[in-house]
C-alpha positions as CSV (number, residue, x, y, z in Angstrom):
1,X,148.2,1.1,86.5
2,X,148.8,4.5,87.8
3,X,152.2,4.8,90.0
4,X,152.5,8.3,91.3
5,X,150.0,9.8,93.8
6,X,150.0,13.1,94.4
7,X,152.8,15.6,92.8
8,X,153.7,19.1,94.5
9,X,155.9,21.6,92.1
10,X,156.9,25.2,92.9
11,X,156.8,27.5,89.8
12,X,158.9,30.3,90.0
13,X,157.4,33.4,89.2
14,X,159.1,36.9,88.3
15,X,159.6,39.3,91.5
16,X,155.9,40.7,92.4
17,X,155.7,44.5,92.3
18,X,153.1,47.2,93.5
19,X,150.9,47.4,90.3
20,X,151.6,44.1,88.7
21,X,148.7,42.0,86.9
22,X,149.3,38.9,89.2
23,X,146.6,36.5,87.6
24,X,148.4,37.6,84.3
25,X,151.9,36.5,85.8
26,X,150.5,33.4,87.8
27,X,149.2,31.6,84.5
28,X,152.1,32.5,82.3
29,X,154.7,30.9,84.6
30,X,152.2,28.0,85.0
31,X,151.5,27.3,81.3
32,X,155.2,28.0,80.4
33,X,156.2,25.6,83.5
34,X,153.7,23.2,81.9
35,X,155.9,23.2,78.5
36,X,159.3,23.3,79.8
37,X,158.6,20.3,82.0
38,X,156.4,18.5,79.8
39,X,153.0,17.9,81.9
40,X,149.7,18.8,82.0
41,X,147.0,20.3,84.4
42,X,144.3,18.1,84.9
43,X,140.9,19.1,86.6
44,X,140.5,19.5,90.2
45,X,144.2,20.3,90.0
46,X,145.1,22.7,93.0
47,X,147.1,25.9,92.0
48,X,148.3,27.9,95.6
49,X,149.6,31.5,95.7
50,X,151.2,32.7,98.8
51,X,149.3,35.9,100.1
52,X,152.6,37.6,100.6
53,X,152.2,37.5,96.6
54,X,148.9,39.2,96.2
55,X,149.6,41.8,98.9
56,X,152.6,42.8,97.5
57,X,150.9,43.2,94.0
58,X,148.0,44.8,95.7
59,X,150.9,47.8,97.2
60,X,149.5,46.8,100.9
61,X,151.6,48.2,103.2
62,X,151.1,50.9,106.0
63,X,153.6,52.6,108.1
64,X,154.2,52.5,111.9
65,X,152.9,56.5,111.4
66,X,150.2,55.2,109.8
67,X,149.3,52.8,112.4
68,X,150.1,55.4,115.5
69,X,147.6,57.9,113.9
70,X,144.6,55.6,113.7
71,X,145.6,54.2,117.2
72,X,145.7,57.5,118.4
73,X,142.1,58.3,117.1
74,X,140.4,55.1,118.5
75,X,142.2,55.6,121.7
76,X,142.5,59.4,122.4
77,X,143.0,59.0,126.7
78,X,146.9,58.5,125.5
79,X,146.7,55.2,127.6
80,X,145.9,51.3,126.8
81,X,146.9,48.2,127.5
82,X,148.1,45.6,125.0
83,X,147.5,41.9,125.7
84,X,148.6,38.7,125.0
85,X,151.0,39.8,122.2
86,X,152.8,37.1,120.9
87,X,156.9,37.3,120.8
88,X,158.4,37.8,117.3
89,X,160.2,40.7,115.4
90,X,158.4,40.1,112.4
91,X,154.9,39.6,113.4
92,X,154.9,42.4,116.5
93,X,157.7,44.4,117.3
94,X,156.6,47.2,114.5
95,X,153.1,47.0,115.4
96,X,154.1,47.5,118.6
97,X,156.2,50.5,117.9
98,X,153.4,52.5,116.1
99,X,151.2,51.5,119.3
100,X,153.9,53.5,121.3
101,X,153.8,56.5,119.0
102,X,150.5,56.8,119.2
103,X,150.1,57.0,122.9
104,X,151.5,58.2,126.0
105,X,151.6,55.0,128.5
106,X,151.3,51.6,127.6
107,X,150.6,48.4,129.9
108,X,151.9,45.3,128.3
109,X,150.8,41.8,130.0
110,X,152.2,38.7,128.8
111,X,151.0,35.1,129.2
112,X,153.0,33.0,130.8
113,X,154.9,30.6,130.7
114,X,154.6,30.5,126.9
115,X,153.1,33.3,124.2
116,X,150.1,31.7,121.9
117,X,152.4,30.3,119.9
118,X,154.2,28.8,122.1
119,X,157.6,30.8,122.9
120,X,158.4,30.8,126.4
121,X,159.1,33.8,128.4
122,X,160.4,31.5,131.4
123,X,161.5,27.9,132.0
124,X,158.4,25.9,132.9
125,X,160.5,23.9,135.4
126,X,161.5,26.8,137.3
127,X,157.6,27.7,137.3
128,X,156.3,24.2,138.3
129,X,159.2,24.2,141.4
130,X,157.4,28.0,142.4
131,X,154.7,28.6,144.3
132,X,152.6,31.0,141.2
133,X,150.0,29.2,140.5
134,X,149.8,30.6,136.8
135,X,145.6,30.4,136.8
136,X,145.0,32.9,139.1
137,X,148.4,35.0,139.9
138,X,149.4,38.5,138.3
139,X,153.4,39.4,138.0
140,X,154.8,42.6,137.9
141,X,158.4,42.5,136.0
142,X,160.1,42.9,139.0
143,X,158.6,39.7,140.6
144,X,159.2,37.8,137.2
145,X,163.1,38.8,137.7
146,X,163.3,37.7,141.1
147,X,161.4,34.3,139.9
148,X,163.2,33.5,136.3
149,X,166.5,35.3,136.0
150,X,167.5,39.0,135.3
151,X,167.6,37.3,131.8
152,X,165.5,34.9,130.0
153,X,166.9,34.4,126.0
154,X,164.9,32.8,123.7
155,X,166.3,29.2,122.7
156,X,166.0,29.8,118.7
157,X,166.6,33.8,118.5
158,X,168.8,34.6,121.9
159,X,166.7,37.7,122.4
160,X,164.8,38.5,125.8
161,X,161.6,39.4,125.0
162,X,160.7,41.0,127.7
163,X,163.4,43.7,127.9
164,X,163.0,44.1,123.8
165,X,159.3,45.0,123.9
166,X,160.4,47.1,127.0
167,X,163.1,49.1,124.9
168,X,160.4,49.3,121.9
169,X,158.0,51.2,123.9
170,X,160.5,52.8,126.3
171,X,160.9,51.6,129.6
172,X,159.6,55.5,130.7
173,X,156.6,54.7,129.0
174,X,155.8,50.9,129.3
175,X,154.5,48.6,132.8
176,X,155.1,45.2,132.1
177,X,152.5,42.6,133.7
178,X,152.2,38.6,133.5
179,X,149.1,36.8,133.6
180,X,146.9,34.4,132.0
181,X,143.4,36.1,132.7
182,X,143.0,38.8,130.2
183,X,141.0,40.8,132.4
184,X,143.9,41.1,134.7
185,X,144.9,44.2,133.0
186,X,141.8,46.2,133.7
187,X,143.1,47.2,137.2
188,X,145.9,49.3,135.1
189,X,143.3,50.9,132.5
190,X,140.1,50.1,131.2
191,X,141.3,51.2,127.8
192,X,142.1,47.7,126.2
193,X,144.2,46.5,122.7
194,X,143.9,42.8,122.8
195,X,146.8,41.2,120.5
196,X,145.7,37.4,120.7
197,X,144.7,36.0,117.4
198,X,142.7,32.8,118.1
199,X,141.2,33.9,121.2
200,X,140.7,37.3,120.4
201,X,136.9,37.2,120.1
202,X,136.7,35.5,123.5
203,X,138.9,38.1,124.7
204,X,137.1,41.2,123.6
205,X,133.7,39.5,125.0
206,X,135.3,39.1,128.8
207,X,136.9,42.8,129.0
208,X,133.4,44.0,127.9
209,X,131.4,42.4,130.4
210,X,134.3,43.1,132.9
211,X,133.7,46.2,132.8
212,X,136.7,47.8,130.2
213,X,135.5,51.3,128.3
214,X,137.3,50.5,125.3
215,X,137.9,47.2,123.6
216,X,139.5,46.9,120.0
217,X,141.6,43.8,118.6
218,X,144.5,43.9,116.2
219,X,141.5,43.3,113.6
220,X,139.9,46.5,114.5
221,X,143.0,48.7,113.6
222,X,143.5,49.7,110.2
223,X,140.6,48.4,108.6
224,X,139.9,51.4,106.2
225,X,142.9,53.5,104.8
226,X,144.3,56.0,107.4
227,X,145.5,58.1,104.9
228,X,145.1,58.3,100.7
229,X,147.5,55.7,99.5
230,X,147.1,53.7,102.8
231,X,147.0,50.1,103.3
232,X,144.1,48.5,104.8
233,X,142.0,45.4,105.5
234,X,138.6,46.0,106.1
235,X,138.2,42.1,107.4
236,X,141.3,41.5,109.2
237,X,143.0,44.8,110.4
238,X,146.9,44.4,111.2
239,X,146.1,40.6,111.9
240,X,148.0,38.6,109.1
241,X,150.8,41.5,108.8
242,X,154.5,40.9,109.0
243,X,157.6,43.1,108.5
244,X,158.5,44.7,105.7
245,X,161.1,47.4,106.8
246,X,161.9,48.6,110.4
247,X,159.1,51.4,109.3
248,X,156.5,49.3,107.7
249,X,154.4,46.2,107.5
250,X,152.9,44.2,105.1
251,X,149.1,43.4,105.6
252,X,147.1,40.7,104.8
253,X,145.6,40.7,101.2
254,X,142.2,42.3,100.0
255,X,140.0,40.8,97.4
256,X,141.4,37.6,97.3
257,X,138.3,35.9,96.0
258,X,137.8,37.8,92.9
259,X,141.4,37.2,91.9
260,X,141.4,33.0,92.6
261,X,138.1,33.4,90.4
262,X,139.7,34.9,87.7
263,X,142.7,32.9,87.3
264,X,140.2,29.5,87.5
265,X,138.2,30.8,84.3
266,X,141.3,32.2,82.2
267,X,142.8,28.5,82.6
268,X,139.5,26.8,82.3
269,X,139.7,28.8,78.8
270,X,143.0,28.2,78.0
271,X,143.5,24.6,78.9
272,X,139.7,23.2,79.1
273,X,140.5,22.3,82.5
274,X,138.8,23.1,85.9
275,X,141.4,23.7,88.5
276,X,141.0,24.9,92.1
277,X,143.1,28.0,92.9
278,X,143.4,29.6,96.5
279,X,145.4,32.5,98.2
280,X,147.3,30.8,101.1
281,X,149.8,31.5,104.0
């Protein structure tokens, strides 16, 4: 009788370059991990590559210039707001910086008590003890102050939020509101970048027929190359991206179909075996 379930193993790979042949790379660490530790595939195995893999592979990166220019030709008043961004360094702060380059004023307004994700911008407690009733009332940052602190650090990273995102843009340049209707920003511009991920179709459909003159997502940037040599996504845009260098952000992969294809016929030939094969992350 068979005693062991299901097996996970991580096979490590060289380091993934612009230019490399990953499907060639992915099944010659496989079939040489296969030999060194003395198993074999079976069918309906399931072989998972990180997407940071085949971007990287793929060369799909775009600069914060990159990103200001095509923000600056989809929203050429010089003024937008930017909703419901989420709070991280990796995932936002150098979108956010190209946003700022490629405009002149930017209104940010934050969900609160918590980002989509679930970071807090303020203790709920505090909220709960207030009178803000968080369905229907609009901060400015000064309120918030007065409300949660002159400081509010982030349990995991110790960084304020807030005041980063303000120093990103630059605080000459930046209004910071809090609310959880997303149409609470149109009495600051109609000119509207929504950054919510799950949400962001319901979003875009509520500025619309609110009455907003322009309404993109972070899937609507950067879906075609800004420049030759350019990174794009013609799907998702600058969802998916993270940080690569204070200048420069790694986007979600192209293609990834035809590669997961590939790699399942080349074992299929090579072993006889049908395994599944998906781009993940």
């Amino acid at each position: 009788m068979r005693t062991i379930g299901t097996q996970a193993r991580g096979i490590r790979c060289p380091i993934f370059r612009p230019g490399d042949n990953l499907a060639e790379q992915v099944i010659d660490a496989l079939l040489t991990s296969c030999q060194q530790a003395n198993y074999q595939l079976n069918d309906r195995d399931v072989i998972g590559i990180t997407e940071s893999a085949v971007a990287r592979t793929q060369g799909n990166f775009i600069t914060a210039e990159q990103i200001a220019k095509d923000v600056r030709k989809k929203f050429p008043s010089g003024e937008l707001g930017v909703t419901f961004p989420i709070l991280s360094r990796n995932r936002f702060a150098v979108i956010l910086q190209a946003i700022a380059r490629g405009v002149d004023k930017v209104h940010l307004l934050f969900s609160y008590p918590a980002d989509e994700v679930g970071n807090h911008l303020m203790d709920p407690e505090i909220l709960d003890r207030s009178s803000v009733n968080p369905y229907t009332d609009v901060l400015d940052e000064k309120r918030y102050r007065e409300l949660f602190g002159a400081k509010f650090l982030h349990p995991f990273t110790g960084i304020d939020y807030v005041d980063l995102y303000k120093e990103i843009v630059g605080a000459d340049k930046v209004e910071i509101h809090f609310a959880n209707d997303v149409c609470a920003i149109l009495p600051f511009t109609k000119q509207v970048l929504t950054a919510d991920i799950h949400s962001r179709a319901r979003s875009k459909r509520r500025l619309r027929a609110a009455g907003a003159e322009i309404v993109l997502g972070l899937d609507d940037l950067c879906t075609t190359p800004v420049e030759p040599g350019a990174g794009f996504n013609a799907e998702y845009g600058l969802l998916g991206s993270n940080k690569s260098n204070d200048e420069e952000v790694k986007l979600f992969p192209r293609d990834c179909q035809a590669l997961v294809e590939k790699i399942q016929a080349r074992l299929l030939e090579l072993t006889g075996k049908r395994v599944e094969v998906m781009v993940y992350g």
